[in-house]
N, C-alpha and C positions, 0 to 999 in steps of 0.2 A: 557473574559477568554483568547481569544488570545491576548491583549495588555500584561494582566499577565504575561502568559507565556513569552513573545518575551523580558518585562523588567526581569524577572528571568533568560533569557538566557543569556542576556548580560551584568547582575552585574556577575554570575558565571562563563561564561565560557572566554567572552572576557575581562572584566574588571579586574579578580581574575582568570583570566585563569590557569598561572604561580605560584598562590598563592597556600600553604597548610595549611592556619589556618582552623580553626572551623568551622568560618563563612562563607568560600568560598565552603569548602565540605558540609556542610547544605545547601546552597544555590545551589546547584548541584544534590544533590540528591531530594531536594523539584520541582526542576526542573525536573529531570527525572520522579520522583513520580507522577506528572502532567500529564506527554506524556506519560506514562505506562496506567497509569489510561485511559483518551481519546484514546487510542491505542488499549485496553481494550473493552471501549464500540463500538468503531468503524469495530472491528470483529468481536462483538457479533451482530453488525447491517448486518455487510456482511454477515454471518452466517443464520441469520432471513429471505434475502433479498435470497440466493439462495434456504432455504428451502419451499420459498412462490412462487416460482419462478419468481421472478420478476428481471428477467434479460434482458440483452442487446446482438443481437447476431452480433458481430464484424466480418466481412471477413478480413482473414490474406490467401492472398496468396501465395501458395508453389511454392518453385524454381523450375525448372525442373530437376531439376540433383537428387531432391529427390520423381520423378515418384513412386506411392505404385501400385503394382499387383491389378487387380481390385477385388479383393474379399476384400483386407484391404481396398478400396477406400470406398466400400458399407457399412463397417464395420464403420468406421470412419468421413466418409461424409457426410451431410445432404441430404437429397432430393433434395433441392432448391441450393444447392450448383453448379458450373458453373463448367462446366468441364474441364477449366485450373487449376483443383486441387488448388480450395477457401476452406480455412478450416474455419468455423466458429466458431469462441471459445465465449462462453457467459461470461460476465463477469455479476457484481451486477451493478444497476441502480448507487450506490454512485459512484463507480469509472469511469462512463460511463465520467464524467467533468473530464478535468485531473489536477486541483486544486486539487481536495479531494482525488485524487489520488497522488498526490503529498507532499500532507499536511499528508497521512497517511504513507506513508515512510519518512517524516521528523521525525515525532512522534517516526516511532523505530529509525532512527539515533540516535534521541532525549536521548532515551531511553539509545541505551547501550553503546552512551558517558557518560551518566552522573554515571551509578556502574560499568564503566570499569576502 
C-alpha cells in the first residue's frame, strides 16, 4: 500500500507536477483519496487508543519563567510528577514511534496538497 501510494505521489505531483490535464488531477486526487482514507482510519485508531486508555505518559518539562501558583500546579500536575514543574502529557501508543507519527502528518500534508 505504501509503495502505491509513494508511485501515485510521484507520477502526480513530481512528474505532472506543473501539468493540468486530466490525467495529472485524477492522479492527484486518487492520491489524496488514499491519504484521506488511511488518515481516516488512523484517527479512528487514535480515537479507540485514548478511549481504552492505552496511552504513553511523556514528561515535557516547563521553563521556569512559566512558574503556575501551586493550586494550578495540583490542578494540572500528576502526583508522580518532579517538582521542577514535569508536565506529563499522554499521547496514544501509535504515536509513541515517531515514524507513525510522522507518516500520519504526511498523510494530512498528503491530503490537502492533493484538493487544494
Amino acid at each position: 500500500y505504501t509503495i502505491l501510494l509513494t508511485v501515485l505521489f510521484f507520477t502526480g505531483f513530481v512528474q505532472w507536477g506543473e501539468e493540468c490535464r486530466e490525467r495529472a488531477v485524477d492522479i492527484r486526487l486518487v492520491t489524496g483519496g488514499f491519504a484521506a482514507f488511511t488518515l481516516l482510519i488512523i484517527v479512528g485508531l487514535l480515537i479507540s487508543q485514548f478511549r481504552h486508555g492505552l496511552t504513553v505518559a511523556k514528561p515535557v518539562p516547563m521553563p521556569s519563567l512559566i512558574r503556575m501558583p501551586l493550586f494550578l500546579h495540583k490542578l494540572i500536575f500528576t502526583a508522580d510528577s518532579d517538582p521542577d514543574y514535569t508536565l506529563n502529557i499522554h499521547i496514544p501508543r501509535y504515536l509513541e514511534n515517531p515514524w507513525n507519527a510522522i507518516r500520519c502528518f504526511s498523510y494530512a500534508l498528503l491530503s490537502v496538497s492533493a484538493f487544494t
